[in-house]
C-alpha positions as CSV (number, residue, x, y, z in Angstrom):
1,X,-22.1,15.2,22.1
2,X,-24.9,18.1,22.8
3,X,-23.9,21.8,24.4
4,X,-26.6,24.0,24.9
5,X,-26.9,27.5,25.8
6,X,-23.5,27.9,25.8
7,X,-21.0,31.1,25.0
8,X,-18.3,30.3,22.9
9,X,-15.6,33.4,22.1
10,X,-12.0,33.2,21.0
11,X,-11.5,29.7,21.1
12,X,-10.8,26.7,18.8
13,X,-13.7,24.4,18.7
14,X,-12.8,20.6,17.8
15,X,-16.9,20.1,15.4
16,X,-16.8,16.4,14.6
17,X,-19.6,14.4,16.3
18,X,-21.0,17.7,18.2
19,X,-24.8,19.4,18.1
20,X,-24.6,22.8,19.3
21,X,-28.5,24.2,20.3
22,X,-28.8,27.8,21.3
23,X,-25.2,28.7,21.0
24,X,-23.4,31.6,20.4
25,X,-20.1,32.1,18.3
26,X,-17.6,35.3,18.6
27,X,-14.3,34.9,16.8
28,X,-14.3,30.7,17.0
29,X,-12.6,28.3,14.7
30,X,-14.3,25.3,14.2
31,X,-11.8,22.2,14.0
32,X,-13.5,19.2,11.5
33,X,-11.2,16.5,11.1
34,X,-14.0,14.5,9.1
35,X,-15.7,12.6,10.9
36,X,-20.2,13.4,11.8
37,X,-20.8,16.4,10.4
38,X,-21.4,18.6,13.6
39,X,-25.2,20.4,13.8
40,X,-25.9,24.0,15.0
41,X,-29.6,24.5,15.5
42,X,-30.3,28.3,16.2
43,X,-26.9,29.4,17.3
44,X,-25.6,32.9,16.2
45,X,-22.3,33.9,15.1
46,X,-21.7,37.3,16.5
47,X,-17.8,37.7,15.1
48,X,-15.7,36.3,12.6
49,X,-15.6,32.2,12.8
50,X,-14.4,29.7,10.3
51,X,-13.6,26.4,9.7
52,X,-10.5,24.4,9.4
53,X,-10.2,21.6,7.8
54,X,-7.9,18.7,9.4
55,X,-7.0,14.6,8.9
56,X,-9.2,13.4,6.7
57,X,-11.9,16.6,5.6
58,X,-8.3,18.4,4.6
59,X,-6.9,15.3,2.7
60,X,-10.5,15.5,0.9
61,X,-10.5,19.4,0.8
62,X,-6.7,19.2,-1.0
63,X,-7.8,16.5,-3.6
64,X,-10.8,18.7,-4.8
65,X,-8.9,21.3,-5.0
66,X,-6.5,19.4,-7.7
67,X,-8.9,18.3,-9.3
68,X,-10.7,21.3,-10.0
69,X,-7.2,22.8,-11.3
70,X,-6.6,19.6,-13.3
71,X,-6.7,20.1,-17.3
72,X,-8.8,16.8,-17.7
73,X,-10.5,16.1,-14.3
74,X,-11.6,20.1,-14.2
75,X,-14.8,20.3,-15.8
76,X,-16.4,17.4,-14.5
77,X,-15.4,18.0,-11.2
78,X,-16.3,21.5,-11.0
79,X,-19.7,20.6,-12.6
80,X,-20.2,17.8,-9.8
81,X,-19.7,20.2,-7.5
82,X,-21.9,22.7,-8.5
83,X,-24.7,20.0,-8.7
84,X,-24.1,18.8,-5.1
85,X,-24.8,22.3,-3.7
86,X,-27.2,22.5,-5.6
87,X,-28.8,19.3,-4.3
88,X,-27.7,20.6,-0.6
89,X,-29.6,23.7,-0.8
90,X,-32.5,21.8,-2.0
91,X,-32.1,18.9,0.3
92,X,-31.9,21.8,3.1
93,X,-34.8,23.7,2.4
94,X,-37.1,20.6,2.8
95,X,-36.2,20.3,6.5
């Protein structure tokens, strides 16, 4: 789904599946349960606004988390993720 031009304060947002164009953010919490990565093209965040994690992106968030902190799955996993954002900010810069 596609908002546009729209003011968003002091609310919880539910992100899966949504493009937000020319939007602005004050003091929002963006709700991702895992499902399409939601898109903001030239919005502003003008306050404090985060994400929370729910379903299946929290499931996903808690099992990295273990695995980082995990004597024998740590340093790979914390390598793999360092290479991923490293390939994100790559991958982001070419578009």
């Amino acid at each position: 789904m596609r908002i546009a031009k729209k003011k968003f304060s002091n609310q919880s947002i539910d992100a899966d599946g949504m493009k937000f164009v020319d939007c602005a953010f004050a003091n929002c919490a963006f709700m991702y349960s895992g499902g399409i990565i939601p898109v903001f093209e030239r919005c502003t965040l003008t306050e404090s606004c985060h994400f929370e994690f729910l379903d299946g992106a929290a499931n996903t968030i808690m099992l990295l988390r273990e695995l980082c902190q995990d004597p024998f799955f740590g340093p790979t996993t914390r390598s793999n993720l360092q290479d991923f954002m490293r390939t994100a900010v790559r991958s982001e810069s070419l578009h």
